[in-house]
N, CA, C and O of each residue as an XYZ file, in Angstrom:
288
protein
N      -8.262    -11.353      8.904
C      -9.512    -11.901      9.356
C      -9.421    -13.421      9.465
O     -10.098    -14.049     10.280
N      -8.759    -13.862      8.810
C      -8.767    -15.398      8.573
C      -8.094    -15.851      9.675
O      -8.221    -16.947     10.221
N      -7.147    -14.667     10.063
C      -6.067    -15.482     11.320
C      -7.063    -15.300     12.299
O      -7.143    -16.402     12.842
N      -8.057    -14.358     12.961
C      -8.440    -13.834     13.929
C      -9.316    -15.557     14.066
O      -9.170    -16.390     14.960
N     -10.361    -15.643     12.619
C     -11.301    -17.136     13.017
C     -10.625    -17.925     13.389
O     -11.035    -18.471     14.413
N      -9.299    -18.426     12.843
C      -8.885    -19.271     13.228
C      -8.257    -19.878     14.594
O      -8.109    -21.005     15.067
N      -7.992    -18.674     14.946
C      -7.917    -18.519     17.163
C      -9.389    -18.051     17.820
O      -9.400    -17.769     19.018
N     -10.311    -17.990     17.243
C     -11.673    -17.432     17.892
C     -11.842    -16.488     18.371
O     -12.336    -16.196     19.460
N     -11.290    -15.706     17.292
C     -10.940    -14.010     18.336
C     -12.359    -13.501     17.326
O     -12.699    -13.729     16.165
N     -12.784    -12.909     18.171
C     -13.908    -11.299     16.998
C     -13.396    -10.428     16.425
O     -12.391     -9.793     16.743
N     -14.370    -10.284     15.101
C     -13.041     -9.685     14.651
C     -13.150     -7.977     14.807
O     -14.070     -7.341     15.322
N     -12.104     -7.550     14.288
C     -12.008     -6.045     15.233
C     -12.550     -5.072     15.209
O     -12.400     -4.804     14.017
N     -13.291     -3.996     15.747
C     -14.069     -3.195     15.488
C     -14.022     -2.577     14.504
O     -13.026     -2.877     13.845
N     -14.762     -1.672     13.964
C     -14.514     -1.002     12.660
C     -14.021      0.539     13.836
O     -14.423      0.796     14.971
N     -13.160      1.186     13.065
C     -12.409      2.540     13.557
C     -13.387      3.564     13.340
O     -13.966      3.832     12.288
N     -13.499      4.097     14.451
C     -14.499      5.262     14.362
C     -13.908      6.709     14.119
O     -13.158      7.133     14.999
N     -14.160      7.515     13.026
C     -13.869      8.515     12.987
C     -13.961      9.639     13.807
O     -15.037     10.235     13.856
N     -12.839     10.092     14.576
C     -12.935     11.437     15.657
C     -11.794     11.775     15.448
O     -10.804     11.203     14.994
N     -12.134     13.353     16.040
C     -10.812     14.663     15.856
C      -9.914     14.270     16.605
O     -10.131     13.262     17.278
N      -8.794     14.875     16.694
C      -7.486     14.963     17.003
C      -8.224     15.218     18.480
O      -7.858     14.641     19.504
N      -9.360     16.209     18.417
C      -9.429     16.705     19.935
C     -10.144     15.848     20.663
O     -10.083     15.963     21.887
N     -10.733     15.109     20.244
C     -11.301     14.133     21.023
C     -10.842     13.085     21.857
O     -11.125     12.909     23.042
N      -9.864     12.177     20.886
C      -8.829     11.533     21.451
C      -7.661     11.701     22.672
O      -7.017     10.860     23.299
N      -7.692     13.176     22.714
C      -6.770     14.130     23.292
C      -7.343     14.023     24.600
O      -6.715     13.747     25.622
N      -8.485     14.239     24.520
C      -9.315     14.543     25.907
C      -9.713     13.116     26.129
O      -9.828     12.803     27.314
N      -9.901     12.370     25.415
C      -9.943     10.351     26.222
C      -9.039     10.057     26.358
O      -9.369      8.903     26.632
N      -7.658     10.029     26.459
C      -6.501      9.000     26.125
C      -5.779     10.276     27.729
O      -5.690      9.804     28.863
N      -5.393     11.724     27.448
C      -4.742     12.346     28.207
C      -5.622     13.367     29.060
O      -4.966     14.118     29.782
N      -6.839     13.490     29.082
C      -7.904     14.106     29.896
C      -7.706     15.553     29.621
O      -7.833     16.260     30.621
N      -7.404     16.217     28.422
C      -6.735     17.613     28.110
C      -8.020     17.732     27.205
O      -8.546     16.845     26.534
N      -8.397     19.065     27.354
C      -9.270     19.805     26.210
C      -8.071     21.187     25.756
O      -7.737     22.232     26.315
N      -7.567     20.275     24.017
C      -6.769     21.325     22.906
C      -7.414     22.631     22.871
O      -8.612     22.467     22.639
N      -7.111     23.872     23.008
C      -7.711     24.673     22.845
C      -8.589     25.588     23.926
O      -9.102     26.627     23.509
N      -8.728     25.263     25.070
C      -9.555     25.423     26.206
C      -8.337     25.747     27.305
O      -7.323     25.106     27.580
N      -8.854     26.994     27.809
C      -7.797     27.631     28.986
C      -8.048     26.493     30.256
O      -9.182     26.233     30.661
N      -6.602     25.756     30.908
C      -6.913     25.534     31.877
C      -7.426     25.924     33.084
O      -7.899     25.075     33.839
N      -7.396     27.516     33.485
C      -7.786     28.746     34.739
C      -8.702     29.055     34.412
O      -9.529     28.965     35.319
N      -9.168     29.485     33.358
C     -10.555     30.261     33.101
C     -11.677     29.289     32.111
O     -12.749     29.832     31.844
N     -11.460     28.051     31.644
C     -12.277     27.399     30.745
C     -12.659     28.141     29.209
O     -13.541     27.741     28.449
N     -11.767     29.305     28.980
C     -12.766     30.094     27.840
C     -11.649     29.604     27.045
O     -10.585     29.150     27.466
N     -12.135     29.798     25.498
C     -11.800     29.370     24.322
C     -10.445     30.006     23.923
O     -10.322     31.209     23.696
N      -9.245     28.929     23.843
C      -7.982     30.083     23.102
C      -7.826     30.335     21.896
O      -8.135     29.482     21.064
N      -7.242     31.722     21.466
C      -7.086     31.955     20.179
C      -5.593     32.097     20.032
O      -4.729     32.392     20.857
N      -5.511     31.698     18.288
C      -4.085     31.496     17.912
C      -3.352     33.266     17.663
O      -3.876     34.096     16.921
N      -2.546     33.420     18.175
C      -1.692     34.732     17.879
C      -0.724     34.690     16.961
O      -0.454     35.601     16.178
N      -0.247     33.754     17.031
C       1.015     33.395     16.490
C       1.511     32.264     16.333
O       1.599     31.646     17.394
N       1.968     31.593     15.220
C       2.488     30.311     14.537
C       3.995     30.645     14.794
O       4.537     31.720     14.536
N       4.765     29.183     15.524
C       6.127     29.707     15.211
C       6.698     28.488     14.276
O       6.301     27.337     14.462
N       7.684     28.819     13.229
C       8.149     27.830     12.568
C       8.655     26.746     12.863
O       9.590     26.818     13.661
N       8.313     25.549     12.428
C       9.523     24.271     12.943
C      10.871     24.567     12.361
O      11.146     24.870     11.200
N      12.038     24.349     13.901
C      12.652     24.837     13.445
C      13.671     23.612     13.312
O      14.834     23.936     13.073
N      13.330     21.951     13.461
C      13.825     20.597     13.524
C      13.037     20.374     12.241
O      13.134     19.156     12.095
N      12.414     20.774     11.369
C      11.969     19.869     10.062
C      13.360     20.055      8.840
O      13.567     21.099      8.222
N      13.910     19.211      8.751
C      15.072     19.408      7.684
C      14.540     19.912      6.590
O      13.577     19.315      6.109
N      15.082     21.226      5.888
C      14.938     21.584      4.598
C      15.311     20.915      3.223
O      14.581     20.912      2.232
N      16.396     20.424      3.305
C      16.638     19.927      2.446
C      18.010     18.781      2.691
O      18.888     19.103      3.492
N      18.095     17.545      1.996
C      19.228     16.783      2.307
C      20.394     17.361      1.322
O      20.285     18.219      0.446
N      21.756     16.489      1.815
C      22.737     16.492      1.090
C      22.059     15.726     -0.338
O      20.930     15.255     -0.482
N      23.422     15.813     -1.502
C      22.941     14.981     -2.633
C      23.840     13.376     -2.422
O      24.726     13.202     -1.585
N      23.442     12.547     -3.205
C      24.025     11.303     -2.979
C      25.578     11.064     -2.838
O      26.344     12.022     -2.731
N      25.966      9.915     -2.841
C      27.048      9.634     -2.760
C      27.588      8.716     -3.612
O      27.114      7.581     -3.652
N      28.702      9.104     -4.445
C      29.153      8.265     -5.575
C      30.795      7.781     -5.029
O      31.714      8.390     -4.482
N      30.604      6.409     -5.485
C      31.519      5.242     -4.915
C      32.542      5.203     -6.473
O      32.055      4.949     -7.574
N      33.742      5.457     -6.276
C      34.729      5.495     -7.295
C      35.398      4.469     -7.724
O      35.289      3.640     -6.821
N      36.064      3.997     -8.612
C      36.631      2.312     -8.303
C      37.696      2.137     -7.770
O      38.283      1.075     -7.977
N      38.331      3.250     -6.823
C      39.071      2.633     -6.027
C      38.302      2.783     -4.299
O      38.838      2.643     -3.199
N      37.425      2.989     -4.523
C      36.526      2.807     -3.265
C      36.641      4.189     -2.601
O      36.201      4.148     -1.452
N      37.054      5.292     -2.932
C      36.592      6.209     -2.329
C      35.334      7.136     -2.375
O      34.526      7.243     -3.298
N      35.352      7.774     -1.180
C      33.904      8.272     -1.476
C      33.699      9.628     -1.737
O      34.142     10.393     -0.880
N      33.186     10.080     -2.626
C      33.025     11.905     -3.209
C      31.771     11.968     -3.805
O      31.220     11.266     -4.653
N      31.462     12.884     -3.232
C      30.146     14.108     -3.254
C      30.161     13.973     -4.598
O      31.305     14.115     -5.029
N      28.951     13.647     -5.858
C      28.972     14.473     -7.054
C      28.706     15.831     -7.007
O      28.732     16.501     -8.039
């Protein structure tokens, strides 16, 4: 705030709380959920898993004193 007075800017709106779907439909003109051909409401059938979210990492890496590198 202090930087904004000091260039004479206003300062910034307060963020208005709205859904995911709202934004969706101002920013990319899409209604989430709404058939593009028929306008009627879609329902979920089926969830499919992510199948790019990593489960789990390797474990660290320990540095030896002659500088090599091995897995504990």
């Amino acid at each position: 705030m202090l930087i904004r007075k000091s260039l004479g800017i206003k300062p910034a709106p307060a963020p208005k709380d709205k859904k995911w779907q709202e934004i969706a439909l101002e920013r990319m003109g899409i209604k989430p959920g709404i058939c593009k051909c028929c306008g009627g409401k879609m329902k979920t059938i089926k969830s499919l898993p992510n199948m790019f979210r990593l489960k789990g990492r390797d474990p660290p890496l320990k540095i030896k004193s002659n500088e090599q590198w091995t897995i504990i």
